[in-house]
N, C-alpha and C positions, 0 to 999 in steps of 0.2 A: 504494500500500500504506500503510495506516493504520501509523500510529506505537503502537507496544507501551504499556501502562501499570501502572504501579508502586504499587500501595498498600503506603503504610509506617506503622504506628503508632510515633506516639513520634518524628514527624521533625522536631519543629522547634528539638530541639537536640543536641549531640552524636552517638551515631553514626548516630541518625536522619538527622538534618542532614546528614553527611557521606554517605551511601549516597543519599539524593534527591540532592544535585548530582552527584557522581557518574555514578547513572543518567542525571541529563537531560543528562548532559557526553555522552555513551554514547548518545544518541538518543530515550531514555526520557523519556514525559511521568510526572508522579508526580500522585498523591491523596494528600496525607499527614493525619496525627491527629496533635491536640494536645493535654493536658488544662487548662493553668490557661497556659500561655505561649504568647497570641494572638499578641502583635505580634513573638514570634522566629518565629512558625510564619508570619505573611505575609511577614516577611524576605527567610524562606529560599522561599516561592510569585516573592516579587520577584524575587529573584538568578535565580531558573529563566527565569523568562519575561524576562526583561533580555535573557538571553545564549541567545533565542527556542524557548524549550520553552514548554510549557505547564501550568500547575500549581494544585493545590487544596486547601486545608485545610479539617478538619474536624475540629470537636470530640468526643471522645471521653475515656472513663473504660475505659481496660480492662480495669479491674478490677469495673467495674458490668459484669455482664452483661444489667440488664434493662434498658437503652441500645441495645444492639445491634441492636434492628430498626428504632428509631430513628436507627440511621445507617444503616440497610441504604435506610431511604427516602431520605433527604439523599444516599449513595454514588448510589441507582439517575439521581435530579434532577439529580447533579454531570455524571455520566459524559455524560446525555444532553444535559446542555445547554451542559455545558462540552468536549467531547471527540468527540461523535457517535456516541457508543460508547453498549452495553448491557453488555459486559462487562469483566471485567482480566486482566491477561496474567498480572500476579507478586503475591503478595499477602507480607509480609515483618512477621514478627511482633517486634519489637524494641522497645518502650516495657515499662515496669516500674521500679518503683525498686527500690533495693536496703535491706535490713534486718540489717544485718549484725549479733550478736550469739555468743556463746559459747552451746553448746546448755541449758546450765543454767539460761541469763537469757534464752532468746526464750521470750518470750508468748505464750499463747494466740493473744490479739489480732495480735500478728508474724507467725507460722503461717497464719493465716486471712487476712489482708493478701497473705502472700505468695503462697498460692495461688490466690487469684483474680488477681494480676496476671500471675504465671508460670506458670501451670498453666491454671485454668480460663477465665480469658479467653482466650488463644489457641486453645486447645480446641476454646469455642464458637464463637468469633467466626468459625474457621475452616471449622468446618458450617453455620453462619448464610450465608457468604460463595461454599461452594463451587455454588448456582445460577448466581453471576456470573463464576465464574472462566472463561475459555474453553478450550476441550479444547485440546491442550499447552501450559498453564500452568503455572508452576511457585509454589510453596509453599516458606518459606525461615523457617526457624525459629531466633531467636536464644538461643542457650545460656549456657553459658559452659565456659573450660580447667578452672574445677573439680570438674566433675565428673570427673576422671580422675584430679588428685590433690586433697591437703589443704589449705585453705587456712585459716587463725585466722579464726574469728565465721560462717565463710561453709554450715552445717551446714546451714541450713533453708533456704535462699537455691536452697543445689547439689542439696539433695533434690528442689527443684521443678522446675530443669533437667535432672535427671537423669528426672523423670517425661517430661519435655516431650520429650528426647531417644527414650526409648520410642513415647512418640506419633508423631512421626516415621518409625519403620520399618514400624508398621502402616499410617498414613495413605498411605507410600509404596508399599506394596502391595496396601492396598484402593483406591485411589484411580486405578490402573494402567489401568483400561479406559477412562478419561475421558485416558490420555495426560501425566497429571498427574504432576509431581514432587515427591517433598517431602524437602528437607532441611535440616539444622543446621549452623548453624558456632557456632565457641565461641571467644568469643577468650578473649587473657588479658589481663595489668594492662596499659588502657589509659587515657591522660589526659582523662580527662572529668568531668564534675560529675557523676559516681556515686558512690553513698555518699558526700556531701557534699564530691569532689573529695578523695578521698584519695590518689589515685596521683598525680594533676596537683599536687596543694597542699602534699603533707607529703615535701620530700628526701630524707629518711631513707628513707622508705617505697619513693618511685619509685627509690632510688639499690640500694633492696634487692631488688627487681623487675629495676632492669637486670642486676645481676649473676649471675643466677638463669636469664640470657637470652643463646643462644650470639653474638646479634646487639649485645649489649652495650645494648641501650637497650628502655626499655619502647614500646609502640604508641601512635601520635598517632593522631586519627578518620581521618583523608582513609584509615591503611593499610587498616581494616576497610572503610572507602567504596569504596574502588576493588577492592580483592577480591569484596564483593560484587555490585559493575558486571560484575565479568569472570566469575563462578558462575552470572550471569543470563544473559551472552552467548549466542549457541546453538552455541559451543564447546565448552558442559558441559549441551548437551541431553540425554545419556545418563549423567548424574549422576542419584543416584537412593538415595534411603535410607539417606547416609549421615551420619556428623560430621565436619565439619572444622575442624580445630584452625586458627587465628590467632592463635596466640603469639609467632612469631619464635623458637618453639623454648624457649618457658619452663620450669622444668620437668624435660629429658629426662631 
């Protein structure tokens, strides 16, 4: 039996990074996307195949969507020459940066940034993708905890998760006769170089995060990594359309 495989956008650093090893810790080979950080993205292809997975980068803009058939040839060349495969098991939409701003002071130009990285590239990428996914595959959509409450600057950031999140319940119900799953999880303040490492870098901030948090501490990558190893398991094969929160309870 063929080993399962993983495309992640946006894995060659935080919680990309952390959900590819992860999975290939879990048995899962990965394909990941990178945009301008080559040599973290062979890094993290190294650490996989060290510890005998097997693994692939590729460059991507997810916010270009006229790219996307462009990688759909390099994905189809990868799978077959790297893996013996035609198709993917999980495909896991997680790359985007973040634009954080007060709604008064985002931009045109912020708005239109954001949407195509949170909204419309996963969108398409994911109807660009669904010939290669194989019948019970699963589709994994990365959110975030604010869409449920408020968070300062974060208006147009959570409006585009919040769309993504809708896409989600329809994809997971049009997409049912293919076997197919689609869902969200949304974490919250976790320490990564998002929005220029503000939860990891500024004390104040993560110290205001932890307290916010019934678990007392804000989320490292490996927590979101390994939650999503175990949502992909076929434990949560009858997962199905929904959000799941990774906060550690932020929030309540």
């Amino acid at each position: 039996m063929s080993r399962k495989i993983a495309f992640i956008t946006g894995a060659s650093r935080g919680l990309g990074r952390s959900m590819a090893l992860h999975l290939a810790a879990s048995g899962v080979d990965v394909i990941g996307t990178f945009n301008s950080h080559a040599d973290e993205a062979k890094a993290v292809a190294d650490e996989i195949e060290a510890a005998g997975g097997t693994a692939a980068m590729l460059k991507l803009d997810v916010g270009d969507s006229s790219g996307f058939e462009t990688l759909k040839t390099d994905l189809a060349r990868t799978l077959e020459t790297t893996f013996g495969r035609s198709d993917l098991d999980f495909v896991i939409h997680n790359a985007g940066n973040g634009i954080l701003a007060p709604y008064e002071e985002t931009t045109e130009d912020d708005l239109d940034a954001l949407y195509r990285e949170h909204f419309k590239g996963p969108y398409l990428l994911s109807k660009a993708l669904l010939p290669m996914i194989a019948r019970g595959g699963r589709i994994l959509n990365v959110s975030t905890a604010a869409t449920r409450f408020v968070l300062e600057n974060h208006c147009a950031y959570s409006a585009m998760k919040s769309a993504l999140e809708v896409t989600t319940r329809y994809m997971a119900k049009e997409l049912g006769d293919r076997q197919i799953t689609v869902n969200a999880i949304a974490p919250g303040a976790v320490e990564t170089d998002f929005a220029g490492g503000a939860v990891r870098d500024t004390p104040e901030l993560n110290e205001h995060f932890a307290s916010i948090t019934p678990l007392g501490r804000t989320a490292k990558p490996e927590d979101i990594g390994a939650a999503v190893a175990g949502l992909l398991s076929s434990d949560f094969a009858w997962l199905n359309g929904q959000r799941i929160e990774l906060t550690g309870g932020q929030s309540l």
